[in-house]
DRENDO-261555 format. One line per field, with one value per residue (C-alpha): residue in three letters; residue number from 1; x, y, z. Coordinates in nm, 4 decimals, padded with zeros to 6 digits. Each point is the difference from the previous one (the first is absolute). Layout:
REM residues N
type <- [ALA|...];
seq <- [NUM|...];
xx <- [X|...];
yy <- [Y|...];
zz <- [Z|...];
***
This chain:
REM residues 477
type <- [UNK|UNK|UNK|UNK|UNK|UNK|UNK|UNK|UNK|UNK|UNK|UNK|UNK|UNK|UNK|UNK|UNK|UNK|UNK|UNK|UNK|UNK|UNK|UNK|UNK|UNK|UNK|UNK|UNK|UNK|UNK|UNK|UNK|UNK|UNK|UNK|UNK|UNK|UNK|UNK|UNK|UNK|UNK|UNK|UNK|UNK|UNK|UNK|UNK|UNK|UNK|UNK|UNK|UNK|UNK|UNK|UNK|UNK|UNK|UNK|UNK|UNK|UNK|UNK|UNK|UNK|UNK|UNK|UNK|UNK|UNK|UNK|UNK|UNK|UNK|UNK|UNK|UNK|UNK|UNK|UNK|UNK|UNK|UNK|UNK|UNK|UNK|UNK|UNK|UNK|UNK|UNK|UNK|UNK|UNK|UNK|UNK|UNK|UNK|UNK|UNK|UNK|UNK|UNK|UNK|UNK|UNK|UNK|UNK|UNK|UNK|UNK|UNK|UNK|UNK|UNK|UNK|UNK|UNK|UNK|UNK|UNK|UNK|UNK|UNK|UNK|UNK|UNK|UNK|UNK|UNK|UNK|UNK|UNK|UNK|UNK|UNK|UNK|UNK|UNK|UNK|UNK|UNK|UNK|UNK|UNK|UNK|UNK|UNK|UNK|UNK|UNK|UNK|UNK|UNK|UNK|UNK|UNK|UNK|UNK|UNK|UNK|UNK|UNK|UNK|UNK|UNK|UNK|UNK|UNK|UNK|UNK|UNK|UNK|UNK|UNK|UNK|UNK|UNK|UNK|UNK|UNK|UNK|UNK|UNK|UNK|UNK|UNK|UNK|UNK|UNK|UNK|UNK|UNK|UNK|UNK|UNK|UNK|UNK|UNK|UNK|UNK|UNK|UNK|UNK|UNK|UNK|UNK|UNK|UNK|UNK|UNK|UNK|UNK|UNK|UNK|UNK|UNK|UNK|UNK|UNK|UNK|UNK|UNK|UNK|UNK|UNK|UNK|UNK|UNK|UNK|UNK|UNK|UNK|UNK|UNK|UNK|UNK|UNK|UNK|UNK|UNK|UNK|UNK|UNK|UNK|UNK|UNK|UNK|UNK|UNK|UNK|UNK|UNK|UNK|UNK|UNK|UNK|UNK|UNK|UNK|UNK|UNK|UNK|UNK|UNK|UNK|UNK|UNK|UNK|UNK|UNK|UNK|UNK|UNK|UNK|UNK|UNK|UNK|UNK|UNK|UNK|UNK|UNK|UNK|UNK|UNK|UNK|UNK|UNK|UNK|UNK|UNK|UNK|UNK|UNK|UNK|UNK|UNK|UNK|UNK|UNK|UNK|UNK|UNK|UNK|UNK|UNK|UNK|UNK|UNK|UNK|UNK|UNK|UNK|UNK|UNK|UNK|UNK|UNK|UNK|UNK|UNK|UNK|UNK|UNK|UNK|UNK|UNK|UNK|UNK|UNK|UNK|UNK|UNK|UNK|UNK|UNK|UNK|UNK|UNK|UNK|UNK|UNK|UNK|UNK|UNK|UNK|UNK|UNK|UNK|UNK|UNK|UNK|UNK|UNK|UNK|UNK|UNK|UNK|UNK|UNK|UNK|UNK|UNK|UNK|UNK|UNK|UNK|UNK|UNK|UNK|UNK|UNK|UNK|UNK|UNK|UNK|UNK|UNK|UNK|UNK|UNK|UNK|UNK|UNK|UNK|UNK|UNK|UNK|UNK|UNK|UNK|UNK|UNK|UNK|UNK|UNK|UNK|UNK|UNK|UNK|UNK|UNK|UNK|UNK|UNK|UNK|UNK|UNK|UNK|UNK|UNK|UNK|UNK|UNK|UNK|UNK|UNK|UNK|UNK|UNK|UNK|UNK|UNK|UNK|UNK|UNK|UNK|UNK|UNK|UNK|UNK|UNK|UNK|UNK|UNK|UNK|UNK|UNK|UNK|UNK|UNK|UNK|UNK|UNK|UNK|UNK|UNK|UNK|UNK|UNK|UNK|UNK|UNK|UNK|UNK|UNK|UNK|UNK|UNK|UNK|UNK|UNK|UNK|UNK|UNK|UNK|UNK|UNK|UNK|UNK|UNK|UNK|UNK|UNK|UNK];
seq <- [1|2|3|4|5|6|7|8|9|10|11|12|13|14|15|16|17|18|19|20|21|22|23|24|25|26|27|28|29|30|31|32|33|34|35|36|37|38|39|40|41|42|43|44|45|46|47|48|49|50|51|52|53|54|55|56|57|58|59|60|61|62|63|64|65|66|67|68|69|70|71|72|73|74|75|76|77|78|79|80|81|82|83|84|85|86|87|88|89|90|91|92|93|94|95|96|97|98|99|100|101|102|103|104|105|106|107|108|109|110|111|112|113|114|115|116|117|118|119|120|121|122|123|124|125|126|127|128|129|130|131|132|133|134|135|136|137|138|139|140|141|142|143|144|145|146|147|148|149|150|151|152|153|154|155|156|157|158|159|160|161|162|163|164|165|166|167|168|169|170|171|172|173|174|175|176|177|178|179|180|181|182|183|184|185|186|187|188|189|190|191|192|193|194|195|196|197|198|199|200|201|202|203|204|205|206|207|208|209|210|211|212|213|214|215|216|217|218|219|220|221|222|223|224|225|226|227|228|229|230|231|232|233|234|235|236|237|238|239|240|241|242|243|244|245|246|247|248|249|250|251|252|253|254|255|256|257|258|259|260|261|262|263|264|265|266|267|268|269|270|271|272|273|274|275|276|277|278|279|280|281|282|283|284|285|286|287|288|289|290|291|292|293|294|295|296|297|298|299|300|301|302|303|304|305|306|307|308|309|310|311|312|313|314|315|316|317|318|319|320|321|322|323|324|325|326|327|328|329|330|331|332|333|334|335|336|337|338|339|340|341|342|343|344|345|346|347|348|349|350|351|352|353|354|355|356|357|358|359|360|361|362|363|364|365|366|367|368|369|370|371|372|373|374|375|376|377|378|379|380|381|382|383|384|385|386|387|388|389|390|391|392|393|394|395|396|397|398|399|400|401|402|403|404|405|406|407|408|409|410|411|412|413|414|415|416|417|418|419|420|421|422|423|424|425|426|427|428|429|430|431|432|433|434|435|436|437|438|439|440|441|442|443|444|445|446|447|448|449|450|451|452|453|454|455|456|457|458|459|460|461|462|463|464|465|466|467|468|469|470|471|472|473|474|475|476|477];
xx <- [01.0271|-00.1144|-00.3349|-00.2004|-00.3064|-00.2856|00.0853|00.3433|-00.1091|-00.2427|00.2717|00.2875|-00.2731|-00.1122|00.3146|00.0883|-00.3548|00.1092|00.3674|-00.1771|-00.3210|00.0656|00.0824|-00.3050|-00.1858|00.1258|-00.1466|-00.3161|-00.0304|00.1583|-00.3131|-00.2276|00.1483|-00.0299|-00.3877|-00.0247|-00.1686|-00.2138|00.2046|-00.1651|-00.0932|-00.1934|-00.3803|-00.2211|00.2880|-00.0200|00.3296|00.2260|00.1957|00.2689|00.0057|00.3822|00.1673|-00.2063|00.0439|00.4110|00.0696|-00.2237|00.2498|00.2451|-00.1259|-00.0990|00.3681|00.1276|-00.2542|00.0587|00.3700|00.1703|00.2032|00.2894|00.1309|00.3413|00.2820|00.2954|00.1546|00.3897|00.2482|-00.2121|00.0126|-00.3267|-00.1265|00.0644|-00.2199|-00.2791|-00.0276|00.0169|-00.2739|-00.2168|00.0704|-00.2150|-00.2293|-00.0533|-00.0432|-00.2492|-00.1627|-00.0182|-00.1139|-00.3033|-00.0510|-00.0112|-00.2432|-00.2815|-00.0206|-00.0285|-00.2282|-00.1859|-00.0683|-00.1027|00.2913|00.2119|00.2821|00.3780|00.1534|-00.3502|00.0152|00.3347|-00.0390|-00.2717|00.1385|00.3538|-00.1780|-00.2688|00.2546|00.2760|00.1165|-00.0299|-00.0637|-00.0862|00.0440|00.1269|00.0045|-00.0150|-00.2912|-00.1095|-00.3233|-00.1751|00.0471|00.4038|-00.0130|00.1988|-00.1783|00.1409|-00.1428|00.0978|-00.2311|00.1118|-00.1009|-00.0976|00.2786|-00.2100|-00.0712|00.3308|00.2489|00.3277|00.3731|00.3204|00.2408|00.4193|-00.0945|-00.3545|-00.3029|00.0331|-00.4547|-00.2984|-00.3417|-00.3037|-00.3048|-00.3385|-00.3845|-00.2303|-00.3211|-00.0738|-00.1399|00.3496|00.1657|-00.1891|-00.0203|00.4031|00.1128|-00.2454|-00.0108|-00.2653|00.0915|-00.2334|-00.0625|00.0196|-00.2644|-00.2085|00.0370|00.0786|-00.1825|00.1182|00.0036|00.2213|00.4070|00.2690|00.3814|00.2128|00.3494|00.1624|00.3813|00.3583|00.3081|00.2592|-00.0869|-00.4030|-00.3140|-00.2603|-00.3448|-00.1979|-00.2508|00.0636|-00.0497|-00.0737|00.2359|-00.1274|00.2636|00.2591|00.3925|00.0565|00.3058|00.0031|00.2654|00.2004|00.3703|-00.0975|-00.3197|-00.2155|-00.0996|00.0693|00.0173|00.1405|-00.0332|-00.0270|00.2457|00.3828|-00.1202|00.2130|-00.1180|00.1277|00.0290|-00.0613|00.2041|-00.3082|-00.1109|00.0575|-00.2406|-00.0067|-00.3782|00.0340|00.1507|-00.1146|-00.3340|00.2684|00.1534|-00.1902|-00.2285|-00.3119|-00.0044|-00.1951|00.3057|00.0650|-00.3866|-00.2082|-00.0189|-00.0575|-00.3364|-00.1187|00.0302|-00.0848|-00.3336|-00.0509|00.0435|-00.2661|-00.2551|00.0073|-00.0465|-00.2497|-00.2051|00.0604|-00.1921|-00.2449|-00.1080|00.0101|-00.3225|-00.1672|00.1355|-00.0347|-00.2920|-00.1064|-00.3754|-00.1447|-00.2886|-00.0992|00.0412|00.3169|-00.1977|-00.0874|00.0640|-00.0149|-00.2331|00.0303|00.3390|00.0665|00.2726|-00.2369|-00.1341|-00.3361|00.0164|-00.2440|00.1089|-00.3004|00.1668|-00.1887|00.0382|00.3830|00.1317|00.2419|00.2336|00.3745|00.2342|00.3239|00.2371|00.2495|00.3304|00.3329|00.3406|00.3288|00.1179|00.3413|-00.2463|00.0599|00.3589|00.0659|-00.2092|00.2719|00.2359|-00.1438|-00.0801|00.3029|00.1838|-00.2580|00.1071|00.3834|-00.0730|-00.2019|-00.0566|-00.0764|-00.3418|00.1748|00.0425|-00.3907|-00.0254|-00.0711|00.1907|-00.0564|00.2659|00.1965|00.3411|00.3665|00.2057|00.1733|-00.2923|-00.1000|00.3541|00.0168|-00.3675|00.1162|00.2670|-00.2327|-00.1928|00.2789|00.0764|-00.3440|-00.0117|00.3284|00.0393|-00.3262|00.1085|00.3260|-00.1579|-00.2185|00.3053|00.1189|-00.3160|00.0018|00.3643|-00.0309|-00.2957|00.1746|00.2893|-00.2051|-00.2526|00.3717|00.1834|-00.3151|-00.0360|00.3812|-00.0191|-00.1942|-00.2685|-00.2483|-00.1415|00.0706|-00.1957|-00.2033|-00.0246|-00.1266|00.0911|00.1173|00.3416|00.2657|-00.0991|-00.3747|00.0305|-00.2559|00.1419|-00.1292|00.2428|00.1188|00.3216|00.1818|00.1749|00.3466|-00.0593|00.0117|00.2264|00.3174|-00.1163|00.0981|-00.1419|-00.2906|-00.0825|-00.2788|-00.0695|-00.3353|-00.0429|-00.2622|-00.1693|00.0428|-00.0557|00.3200|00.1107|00.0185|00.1086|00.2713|00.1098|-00.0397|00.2196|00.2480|00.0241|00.0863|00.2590|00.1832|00.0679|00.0743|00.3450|00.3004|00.0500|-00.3401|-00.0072|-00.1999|-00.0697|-00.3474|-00.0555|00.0606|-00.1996|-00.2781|-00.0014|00.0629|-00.0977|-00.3108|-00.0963|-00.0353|00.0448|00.1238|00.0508];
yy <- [01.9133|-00.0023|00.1381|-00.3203|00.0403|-00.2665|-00.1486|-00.0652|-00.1633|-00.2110|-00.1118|-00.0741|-00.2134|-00.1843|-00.0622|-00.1440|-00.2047|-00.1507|-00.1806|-00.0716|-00.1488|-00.3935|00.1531|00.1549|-00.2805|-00.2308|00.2582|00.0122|-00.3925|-00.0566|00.2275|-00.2497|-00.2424|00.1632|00.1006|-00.3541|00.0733|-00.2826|-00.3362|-00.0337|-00.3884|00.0791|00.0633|-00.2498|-00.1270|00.0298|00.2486|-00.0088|00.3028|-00.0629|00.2769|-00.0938|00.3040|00.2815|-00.1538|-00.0903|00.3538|00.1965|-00.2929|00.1817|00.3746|-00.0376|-00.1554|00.3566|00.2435|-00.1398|-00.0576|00.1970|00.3201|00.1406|00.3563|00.0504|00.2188|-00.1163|00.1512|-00.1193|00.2541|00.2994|00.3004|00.0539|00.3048|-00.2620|-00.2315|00.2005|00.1067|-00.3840|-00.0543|00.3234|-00.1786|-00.2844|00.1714|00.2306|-00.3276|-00.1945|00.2944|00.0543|-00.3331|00.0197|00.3834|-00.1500|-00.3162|00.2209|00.1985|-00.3276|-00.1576|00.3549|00.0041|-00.4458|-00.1149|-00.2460|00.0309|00.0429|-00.3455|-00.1366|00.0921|-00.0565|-00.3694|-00.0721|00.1585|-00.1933|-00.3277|00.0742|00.1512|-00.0727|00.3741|00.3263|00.3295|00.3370|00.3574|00.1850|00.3415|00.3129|00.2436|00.3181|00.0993|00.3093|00.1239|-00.0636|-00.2616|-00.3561|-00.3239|-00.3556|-00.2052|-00.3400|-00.1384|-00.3793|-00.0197|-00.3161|-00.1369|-00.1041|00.3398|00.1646|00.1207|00.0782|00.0860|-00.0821|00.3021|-00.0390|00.0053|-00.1478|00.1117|00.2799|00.0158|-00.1792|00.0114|-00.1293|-00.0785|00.0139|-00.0190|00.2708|00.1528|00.3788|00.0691|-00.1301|00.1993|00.3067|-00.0443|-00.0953|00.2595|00.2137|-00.0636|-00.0660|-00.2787|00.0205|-00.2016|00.0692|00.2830|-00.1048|-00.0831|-00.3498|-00.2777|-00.0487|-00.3309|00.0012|-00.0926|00.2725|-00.0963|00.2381|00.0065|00.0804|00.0651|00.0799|00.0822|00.0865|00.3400|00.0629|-00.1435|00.0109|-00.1724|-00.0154|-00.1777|-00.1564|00.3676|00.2577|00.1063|-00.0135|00.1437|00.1589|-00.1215|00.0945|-00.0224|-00.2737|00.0901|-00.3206|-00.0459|-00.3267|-00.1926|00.0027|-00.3727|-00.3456|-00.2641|-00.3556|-00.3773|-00.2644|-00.2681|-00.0926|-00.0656|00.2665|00.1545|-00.2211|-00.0606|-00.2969|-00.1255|00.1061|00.2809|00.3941|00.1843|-00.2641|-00.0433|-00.4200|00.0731|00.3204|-00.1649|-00.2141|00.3223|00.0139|-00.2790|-00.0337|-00.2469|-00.2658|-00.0621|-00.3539|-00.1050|00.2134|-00.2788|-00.2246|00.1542|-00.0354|-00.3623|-00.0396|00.1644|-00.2406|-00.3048|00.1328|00.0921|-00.3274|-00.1704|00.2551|-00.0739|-00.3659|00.0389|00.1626|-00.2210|-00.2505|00.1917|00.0412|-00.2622|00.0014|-00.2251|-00.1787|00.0473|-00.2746|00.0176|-00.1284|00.3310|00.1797|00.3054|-00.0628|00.2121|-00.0184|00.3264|-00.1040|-00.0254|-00.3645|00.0770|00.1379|-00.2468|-00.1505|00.1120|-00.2255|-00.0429|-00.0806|-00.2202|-00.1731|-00.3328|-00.0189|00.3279|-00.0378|00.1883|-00.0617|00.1810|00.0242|-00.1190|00.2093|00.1268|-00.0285|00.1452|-00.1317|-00.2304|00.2481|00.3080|-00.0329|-00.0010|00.3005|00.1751|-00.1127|00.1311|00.2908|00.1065|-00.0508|00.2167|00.2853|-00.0367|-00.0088|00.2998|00.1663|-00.0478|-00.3346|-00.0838|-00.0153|00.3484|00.0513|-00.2103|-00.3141|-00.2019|-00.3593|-00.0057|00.2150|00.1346|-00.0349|00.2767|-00.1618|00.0296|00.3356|00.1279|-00.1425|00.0802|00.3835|-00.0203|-00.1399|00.3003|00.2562|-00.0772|00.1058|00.2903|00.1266|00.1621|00.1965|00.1271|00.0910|00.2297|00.1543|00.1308|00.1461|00.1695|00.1003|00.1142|00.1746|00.2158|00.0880|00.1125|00.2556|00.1236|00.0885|00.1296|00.2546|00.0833|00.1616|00.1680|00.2947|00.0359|-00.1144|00.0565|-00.1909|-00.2566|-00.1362|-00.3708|-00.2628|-00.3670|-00.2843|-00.0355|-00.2895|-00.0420|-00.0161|00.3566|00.2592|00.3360|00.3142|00.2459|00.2903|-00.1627|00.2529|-00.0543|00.0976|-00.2815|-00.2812|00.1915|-00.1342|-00.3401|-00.2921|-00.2446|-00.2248|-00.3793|-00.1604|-00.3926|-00.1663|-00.3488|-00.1922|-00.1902|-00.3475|-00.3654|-00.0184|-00.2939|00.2782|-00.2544|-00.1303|00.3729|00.0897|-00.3504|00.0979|00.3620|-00.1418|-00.2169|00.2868|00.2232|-00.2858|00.0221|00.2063|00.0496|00.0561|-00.1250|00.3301|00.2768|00.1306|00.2558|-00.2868|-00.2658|00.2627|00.1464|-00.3503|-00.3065|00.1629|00.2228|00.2860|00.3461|00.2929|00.3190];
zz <- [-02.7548|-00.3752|-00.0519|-00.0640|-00.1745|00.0572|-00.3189|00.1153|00.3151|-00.1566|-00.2530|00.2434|00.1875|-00.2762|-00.0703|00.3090|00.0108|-00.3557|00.1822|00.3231|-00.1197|00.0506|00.4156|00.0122|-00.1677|00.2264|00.3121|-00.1104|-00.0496|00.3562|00.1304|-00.1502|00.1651|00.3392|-00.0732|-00.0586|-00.3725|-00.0448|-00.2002|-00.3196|-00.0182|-00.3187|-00.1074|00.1899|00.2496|00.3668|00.0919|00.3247|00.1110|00.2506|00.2972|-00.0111|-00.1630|00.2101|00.3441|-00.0779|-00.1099|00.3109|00.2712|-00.2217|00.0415|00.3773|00.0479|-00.1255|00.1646|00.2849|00.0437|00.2186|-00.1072|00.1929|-00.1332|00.1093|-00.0193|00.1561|00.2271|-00.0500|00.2697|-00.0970|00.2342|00.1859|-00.2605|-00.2777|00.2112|00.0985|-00.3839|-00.1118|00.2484|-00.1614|-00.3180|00.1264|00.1149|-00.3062|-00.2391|00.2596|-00.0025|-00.3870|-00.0667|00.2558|-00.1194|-00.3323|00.0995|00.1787|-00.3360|-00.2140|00.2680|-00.0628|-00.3665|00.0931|-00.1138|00.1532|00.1828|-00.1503|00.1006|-00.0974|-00.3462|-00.0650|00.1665|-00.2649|-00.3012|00.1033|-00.0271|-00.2970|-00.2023|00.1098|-00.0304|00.2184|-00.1048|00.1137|00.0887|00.3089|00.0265|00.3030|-00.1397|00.0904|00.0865|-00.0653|00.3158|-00.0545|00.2661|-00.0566|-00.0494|-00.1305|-00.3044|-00.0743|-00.2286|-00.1373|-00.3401|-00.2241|-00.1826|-00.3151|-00.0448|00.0700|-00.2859|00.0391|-00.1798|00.1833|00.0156|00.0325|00.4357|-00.0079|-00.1348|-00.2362|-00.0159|00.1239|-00.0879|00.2094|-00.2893|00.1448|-00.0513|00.0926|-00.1175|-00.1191|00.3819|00.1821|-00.2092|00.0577|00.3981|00.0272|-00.2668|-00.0808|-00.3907|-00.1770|-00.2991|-00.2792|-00.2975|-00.3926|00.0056|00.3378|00.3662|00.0447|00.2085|00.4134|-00.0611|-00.2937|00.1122|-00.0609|00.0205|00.2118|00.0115|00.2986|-00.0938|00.1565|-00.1012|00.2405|00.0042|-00.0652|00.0424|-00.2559|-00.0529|-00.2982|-00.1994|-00.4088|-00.1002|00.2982|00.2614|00.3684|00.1728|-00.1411|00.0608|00.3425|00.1866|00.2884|00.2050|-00.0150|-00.1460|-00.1972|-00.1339|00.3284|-00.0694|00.1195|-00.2312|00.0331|-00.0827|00.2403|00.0237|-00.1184|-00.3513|-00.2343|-00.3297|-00.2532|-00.3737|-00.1714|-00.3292|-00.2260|00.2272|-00.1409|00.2209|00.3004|-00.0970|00.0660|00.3191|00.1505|00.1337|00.2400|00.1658|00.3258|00.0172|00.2255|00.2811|-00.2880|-00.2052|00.1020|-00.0031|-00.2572|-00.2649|00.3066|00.0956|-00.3419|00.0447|00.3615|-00.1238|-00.3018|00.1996|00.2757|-00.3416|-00.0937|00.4103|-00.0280|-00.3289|00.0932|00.3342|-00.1306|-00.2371|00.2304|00.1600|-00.3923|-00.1862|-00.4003|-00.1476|-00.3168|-00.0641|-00.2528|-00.1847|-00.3366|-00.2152|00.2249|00.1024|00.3659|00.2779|00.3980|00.1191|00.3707|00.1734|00.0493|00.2757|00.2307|00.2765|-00.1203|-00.3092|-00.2915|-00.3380|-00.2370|-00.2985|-00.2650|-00.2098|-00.1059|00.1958|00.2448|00.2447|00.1451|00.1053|-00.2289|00.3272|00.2144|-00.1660|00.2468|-00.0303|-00.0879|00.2458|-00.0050|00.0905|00.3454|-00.0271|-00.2405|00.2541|00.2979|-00.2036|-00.1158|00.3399|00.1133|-00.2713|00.1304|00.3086|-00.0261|-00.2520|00.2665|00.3821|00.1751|00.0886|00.3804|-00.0090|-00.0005|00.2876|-00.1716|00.3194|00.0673|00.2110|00.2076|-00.1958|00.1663|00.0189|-00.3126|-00.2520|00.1574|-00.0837|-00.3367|-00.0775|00.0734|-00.2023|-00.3181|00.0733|-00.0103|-00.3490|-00.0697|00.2035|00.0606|-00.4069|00.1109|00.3188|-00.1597|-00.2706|00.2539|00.2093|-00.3152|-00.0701|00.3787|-00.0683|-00.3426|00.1643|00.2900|-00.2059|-00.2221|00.3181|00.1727|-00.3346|-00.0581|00.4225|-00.0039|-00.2513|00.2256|-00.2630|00.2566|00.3183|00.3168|00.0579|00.3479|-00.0409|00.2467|00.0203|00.2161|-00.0162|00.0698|00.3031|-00.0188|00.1879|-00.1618|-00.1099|-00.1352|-00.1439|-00.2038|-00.2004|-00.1875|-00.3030|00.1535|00.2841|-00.3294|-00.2368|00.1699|00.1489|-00.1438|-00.2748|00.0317|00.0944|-00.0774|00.1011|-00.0360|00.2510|-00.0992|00.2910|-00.1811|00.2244|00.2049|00.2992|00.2933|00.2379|-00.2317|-00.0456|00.3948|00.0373|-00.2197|00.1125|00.3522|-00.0957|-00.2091|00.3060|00.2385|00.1835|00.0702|-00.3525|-00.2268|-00.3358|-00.1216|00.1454|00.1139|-00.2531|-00.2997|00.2358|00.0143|-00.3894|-00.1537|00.2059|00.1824|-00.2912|00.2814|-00.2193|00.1962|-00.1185];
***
C-alpha cells in the first residue's frame, strides 16, 4: 500500500465527490421526500404534504426485512466429509450474521438486513464494510457495519475496488473516546459541538483513519486479500455515457435509483393539487371581504365569522364577502390521473388493504407480479450484499490468522446450535447460495390445486422436489 497522507485521502475523495455529486444530490433530495419535508405552497398559502413517499418505501423495507433467507450449499454427489463441512459452512455464516447483529443491536443500531433494506430503497445503493477483528485479548469477533452510500468514496481497481473511504461527522469528544486523540484547533481546543470529518479508508491491504489534517490511527493491516467492502447499485440499469457526456456527470445520478424514480416529480404535483383543495376549503370557512366606508380606511376589530358576532357600521359603510373561488372543472381529473400514475409507479392502494371487494386468485397473482417489479431489483442487491460479505468473512477465516470461533444460530432447519467451527471445517466446503423470498399476496389454494394436479398419475408431470421449490415456494436446504 502507498503511504497516504491525509492530504491524499482528502484529495482522492474530493475527487470522487466532484463526478458523483448529481448521485448524491439526488440521495439527499429522495430523503426529503421520505421525511415528508413540508411542500412549499408559498408565503401566506395553506400547504399539503402527502404521507405517500414514507409509507410506499417502509411496504418496501418491511417487504425485505422480512423475506425469508435460505443459506445453502449444495450438496451435489459429495462424500459425507464434503457434506458435513458444507453443512459447518452454514452454520459458520448464520452464525456470523447473528454474531454480527447482537453487536450492531449493541452499539443501537439496527440490524444488517435492516439497514441494507433501507439504504437499497433510499439510495438505491449498498455499501459497507466486513471485516474479522481481533480483540485485545486475541479473541475473534465479526463486524459488519453497512455504511451510507452518500457518504461512501470509492476507486475501481482491474478486479474490483482498488480503495474505499467511509466520510463521517464527529465531534472532538468521539474522537477522543473511540481513538484516543485529541484534535485541536489553530492555537486552542476546539468546541464538542463543533463537526470534524473523519475518513475511514481501505485499500486492499491497510486500514487507516484520519481527520482533514491529523491521523487517528495509523495504516494498519486488516487481514483481508482485497478491499474488505461491499458496494453495489440496485437494479439492471448499467453505467452509461451519453453523446455529450465526458465524466458521466448527466447520467451518473441514474445508476442505482431509489424506489421514487417513476413518481418523484409526481408527488410534487399530487401535493400542489391538495394545497390548493386545501387553501380553497379553507377559505370557504374565512372568506375574503370588501369593507366600505366613505374615506377607505375601515377595519373589522371583531371576527365576523364567529357565531353572534355584531358589526357596528356607520352611514355609507358596508360589508360583503368577496365570494368563494372553485377549481378548474379538469381538477378532478388530472388528479385521477395523477393518482393513478403514483400508483402504477408505486404500489396499489389494494396492497394497503384498501379492499371493497374480495380479489380472485387472478388479480392476487397479477397484483404480485406488479409488486415484484418493485421489489424484486431490491431483494436482488441484497443477496449480493449478503453474498459479497460472506465471501470476504470466509476469504479472511482460512487464512489461519484468526482464532476459532463459537457461534450460535438457528439453522435450516429452525434447529438451534451452538458450536466451535474451525476454519479447516469451511476451508474445503463448497461455494455459497443465497436466496431471499419475499412473503408477497399469493392464491394458496390455486397453488395447493395446481401442486395436486402436477403429481397426479402413473407418470408425474414434475417431480416433488420442483413441485415443492417452485410451485409451493417450500425452501429446503
Amino acid at each position: 500500500m502507498a503511504n497516504y497522507t491525509p492530504e491524499e485521502i482528502t484529495s482522492l475523495v474530493d475527487n470522487h465527490y466532484d463526478i458523483t455529486e448529481p448521485l448524491r444530490t439526488r440521495m439527499d433530495d429522495d430523503h426529503k421526500l421520505y421525511r415528508l419535508e413540508e411542500f412549499d405552497a408559498g408565503e401566506g398559502y395553506q400547504a399539503y404534504t402527502s404521507n405517500e413517499p414514507q409509507v410506499y418505501a417502509d411496504k418496501l423495507i418491511s417487504w425485505m426485512t422480512t423475506a425469508e433467507m435460505v443459506v445453502r450449499v449444495p450438496y451435489n454427489n459429495s462424500e459425507r466429509e464434503q457434506r458435513e463441512n458444507n453443512d459447518a459452512k452454514e452454520r459458520f455464516l448464520i452464525g456470523v450474521l447473528k454474531a454480527a447483529d447482537d453487536r450492531l443491536t449493541a452499539k443501537f443500531q439496527p440490524e444488517i438486513r435492516q439497514q441494507i433494506s433501507w439504504y437499497t430503497c433510499l439510495r438505491g445503493w449498498y455499501a459497507g464494510r466486513a471485516l474479522l477483528v481481533k480483540d485485545d485479548d486475541g479473541e475473534t469477533y465479526v463486524d459488519i457495519q453497512p455504511w451510507d452510500p452518500m457518504h461512501t468514496y470509492w476507486a475501481e481497481g482491474k478486479h474490483g475496488l482498488s480503495w474505499a473511504c467511509y466520510k463521517t461527522l464527529k465531534t472532538p469528544s468521539e474522537i477522543k473516546a473511540i481513538w484516543d486523540v485529541e484534535v485541536k484547533g489553530e492555537g486552542a481546543e476546539l468546541d464538542d459541538d463543533e463537526a470534524i470529518n473523519v475518513y475511514d479508508f481501505y485499500d486492499s491491504e491497510d486500514n487507516i483513519v484520519c481527520t482533514d489534517e491529523v491521523i487517528l490511527k495509523r495504516a494498519t493491516k486488516h487481514g483481508s486479500g482485497k478491499v474488505p467492502v461491499f458496494l453495489g447499485p440496485v437494479g439492471a440499469n448499467p453505467m452509461v455515457q451519453s453523446i455529450a457526456d465526458t465524466r458521466n456527470q448527466d447520467t451518473i445520478e441514474d445508476y442505482g435509483e431509489s424506489c421514487f424514480k417513476s413518481s418523484r416529480d409526481l408527488y410534487q404535483k399530487h401535493n400542489f393539487m391538495m394545497s390548493v383543495m386545501l387553501e380553497l376549503t379553507a377559505r370557504s370557512r374565512r372568506q375574503g371581504l370588501k369593507v366600505k366606508s366613505r374615506d377607505g380606511t375601515k377595519t373589522l376589530e371583531e371576527d365576523p365569522f364567529k357565531e353572534g358576532s355584531e358589526i357596528a357600521l356607520g352611514q355609507g359603510e358596508d360589508v360583503e364577502p368577496l365570494g368563494l373561488l372553485e377549481m378548474a372543472r379538469e381538477s378532478g381529473v388530472f388528479m385521477g390521473l395523477v393518482a393513478g400514475e403514483m400508483q402504477r409507479g408505486g404500489l396499489p392502494h389494494s396492497i394497503y388493504g384498501q379492499l371493497e371487494f374480495q380479489l380472485s386468485g387472478f388479480a392476487i397473482n397479477t397484483l404480485r407480479q406488479g409488486v415484484e417489479t418493485i421489489l424484486s431489483p431490491r431483494l436482488r442487491a441484497l443477496e449480493r450484499a449478503y453474498r459479497t460479505i460472506f465471501h470476504l468473512i470466509c476469504d479472511q477465516y482460512i487464512t489461519g490468522a484468526f482464532k476459532s470461533m463459537e457461534l450460535s444460530g438457528q439453522d435450516q432447519n429452525r434447529m438451534y446450535f451452538r458450536e466451535e467451527i474451525t476454519p479447516e471445517m469451511i476451508k474445503d466446503a463448497g461455494d455459497v447460495e443465497i436466496t431471499l423470498i419475499g412473503q408477497l399476496p399469493q392464491d394458496d389454494m390455486g397453488k395447493m390445486s395446481m401442486a395436486q394436479i402436477a403429481r397426479e398419475g402413473n407418470t408425474p408431470l414434475l417431480s416433488d422436489t420442483f413441485i415443492r421449490d417452485n410451485i409451493l415456494g417450500l425452501q429446503s436446504a
